[in-house]
C-alpha positions in Angstrom: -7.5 -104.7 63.2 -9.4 -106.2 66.2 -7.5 -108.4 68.2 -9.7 -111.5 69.0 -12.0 -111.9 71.7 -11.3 -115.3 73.9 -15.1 -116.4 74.8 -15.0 -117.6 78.3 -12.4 -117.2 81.6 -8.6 -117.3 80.6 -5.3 -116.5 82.9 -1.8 -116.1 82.2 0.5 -119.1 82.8 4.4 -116.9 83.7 6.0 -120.0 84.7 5.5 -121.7 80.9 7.6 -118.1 79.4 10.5 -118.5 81.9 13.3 -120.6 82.6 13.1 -123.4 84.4 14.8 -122.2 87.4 13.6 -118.8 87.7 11.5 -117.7 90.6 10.3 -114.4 89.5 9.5 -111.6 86.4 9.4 -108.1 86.8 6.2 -105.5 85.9 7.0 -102.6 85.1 5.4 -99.5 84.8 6.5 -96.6 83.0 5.0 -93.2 81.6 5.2 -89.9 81.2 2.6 -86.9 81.4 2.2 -83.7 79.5 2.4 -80.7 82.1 2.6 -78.0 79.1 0.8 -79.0 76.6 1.6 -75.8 74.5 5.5 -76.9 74.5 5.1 -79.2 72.3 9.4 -79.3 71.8 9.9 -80.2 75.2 7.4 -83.0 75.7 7.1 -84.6 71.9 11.0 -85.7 71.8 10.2 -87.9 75.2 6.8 -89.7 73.2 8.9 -90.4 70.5 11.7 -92.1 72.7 10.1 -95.2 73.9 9.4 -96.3 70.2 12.6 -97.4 69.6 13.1 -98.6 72.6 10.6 -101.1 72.2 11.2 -101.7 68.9 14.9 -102.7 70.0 13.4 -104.8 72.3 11.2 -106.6 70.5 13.8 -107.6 68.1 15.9 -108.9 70.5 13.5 -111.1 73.1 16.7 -112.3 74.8 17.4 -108.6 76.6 14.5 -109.7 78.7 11.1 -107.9 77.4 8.0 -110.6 77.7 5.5 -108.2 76.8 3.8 -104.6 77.2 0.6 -103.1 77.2 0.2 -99.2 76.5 -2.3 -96.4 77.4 -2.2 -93.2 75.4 -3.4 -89.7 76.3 -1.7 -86.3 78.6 -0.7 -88.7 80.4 1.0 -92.2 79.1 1.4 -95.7 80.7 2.9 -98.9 79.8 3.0 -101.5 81.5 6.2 -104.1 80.9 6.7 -107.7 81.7 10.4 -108.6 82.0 12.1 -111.9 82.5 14.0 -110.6 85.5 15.2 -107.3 87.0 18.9 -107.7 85.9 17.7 -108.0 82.4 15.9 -104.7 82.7 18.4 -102.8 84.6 21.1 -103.8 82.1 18.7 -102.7 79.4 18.3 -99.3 81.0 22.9 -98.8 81.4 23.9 -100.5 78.3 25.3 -97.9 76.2 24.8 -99.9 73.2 20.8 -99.9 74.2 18.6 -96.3 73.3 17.6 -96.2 76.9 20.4 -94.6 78.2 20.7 -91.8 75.6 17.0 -91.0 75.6 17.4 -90.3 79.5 20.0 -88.3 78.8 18.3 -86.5 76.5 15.6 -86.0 78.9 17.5 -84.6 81.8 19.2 -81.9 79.3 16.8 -80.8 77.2 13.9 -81.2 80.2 15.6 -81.7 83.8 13.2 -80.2 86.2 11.7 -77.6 84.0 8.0 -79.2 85.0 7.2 -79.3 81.1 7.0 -82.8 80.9 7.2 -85.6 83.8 8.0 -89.5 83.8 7.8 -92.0 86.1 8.4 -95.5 86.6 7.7 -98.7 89.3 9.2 -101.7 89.7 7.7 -105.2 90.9 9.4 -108.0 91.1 7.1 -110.7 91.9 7.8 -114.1 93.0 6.2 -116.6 90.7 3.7 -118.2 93.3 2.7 -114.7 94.1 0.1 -113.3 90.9 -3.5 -114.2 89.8 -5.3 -112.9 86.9 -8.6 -113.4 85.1 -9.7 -112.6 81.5 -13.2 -113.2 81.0 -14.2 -112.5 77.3 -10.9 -110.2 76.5 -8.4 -110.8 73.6 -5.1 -111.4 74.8 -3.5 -109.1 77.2 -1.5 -108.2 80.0 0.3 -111.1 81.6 -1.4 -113.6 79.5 -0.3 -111.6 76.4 3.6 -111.6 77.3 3.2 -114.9 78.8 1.3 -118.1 78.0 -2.6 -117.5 78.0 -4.0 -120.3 79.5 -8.3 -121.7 80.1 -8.6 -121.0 83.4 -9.5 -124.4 84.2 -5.3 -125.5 84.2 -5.2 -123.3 87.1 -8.4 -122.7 89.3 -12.0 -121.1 89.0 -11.0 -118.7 92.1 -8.5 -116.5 92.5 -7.3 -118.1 95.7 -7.0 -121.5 93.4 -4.7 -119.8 91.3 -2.9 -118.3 93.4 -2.0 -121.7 95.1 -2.0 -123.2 91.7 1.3 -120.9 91.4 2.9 -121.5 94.5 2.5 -125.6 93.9 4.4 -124.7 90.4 7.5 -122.8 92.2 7.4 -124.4 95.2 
């Protein structure tokens, strides 16, 4: 199914997904790359990990998840939007969560064999301190896991948005 195409400029509005006294989300960007392709046990088990994950997360929108965008191929990104870094940190410790036991997995069945690699960075960022444009895009990104807003609310240039945030937090 095609998602829908938004004719004209849109942005993403953070501070309408998150409490009223927070300051800042998190992005963060996870992945993993295929370094054997041929060992098809070692890297398949860590592709198939992150779907519960998110499924478990998407159930339960108070652990923290916004939103998340994905590329697939050798090597895969996606890109999360968290309500704050404690929420994603307790997501990635909690026992009761499958984070944890998938990174076990990982570092037993993997560990630094080289078959397989992941990877992962961590932005917190201060609510006055993003700007985004989607000109003729469906939803995505931020504006996906956020609000997705005409870009008129909050500028026609990035620096107007930008300031537009700051004047929201500040």
């Amino acid at each position: 199914m095609a998602s829908l195409v938004h004719p004209g400029r849109f942005t993403a509005d953070v501070a309408a997904a998150l409490d009223d006294d927070a300051d800042e989300f998190v992005v963060f960007v996870i992945g993993m790359r295929i370094n054997q392709l041929w060992k098809v046990p070692k890297w398949l088990p860590v592709a198939r990990s992150m779907g519960p994950m998110v499924a478990e997360l998407m159930q339960h929108p108070e652990k923290g998840l916004l939103g998340f965008e994905s590329s697939f191929g050798r090597t895969t990104t996606m890109i999360q939007y968290w309500r704050s870094f404690d929420q994603l940190e307790h997501f990635a410790h909690d026992r009761d969560d499958p984070h944890l036991q998938a990174w076990r997995d990982f570092n037993t069945k993997v560990g630094s064999s080289g078959d397989v690699g992941v990877y992962h960075e961590t932005y917190r960022v201060k609510v006055a301190d993003y700007e985004c444009v989607y000109v003729n895009m469906p939803a995505m990104g931020l504006a996906k896991a956020t609000a997705h807003v005409p870009i008129a609310r909050k500028g026609d240039a990035a620096r107007d948005r930008i300031t537009a945030a700051a004047r929201v937090s500040g």
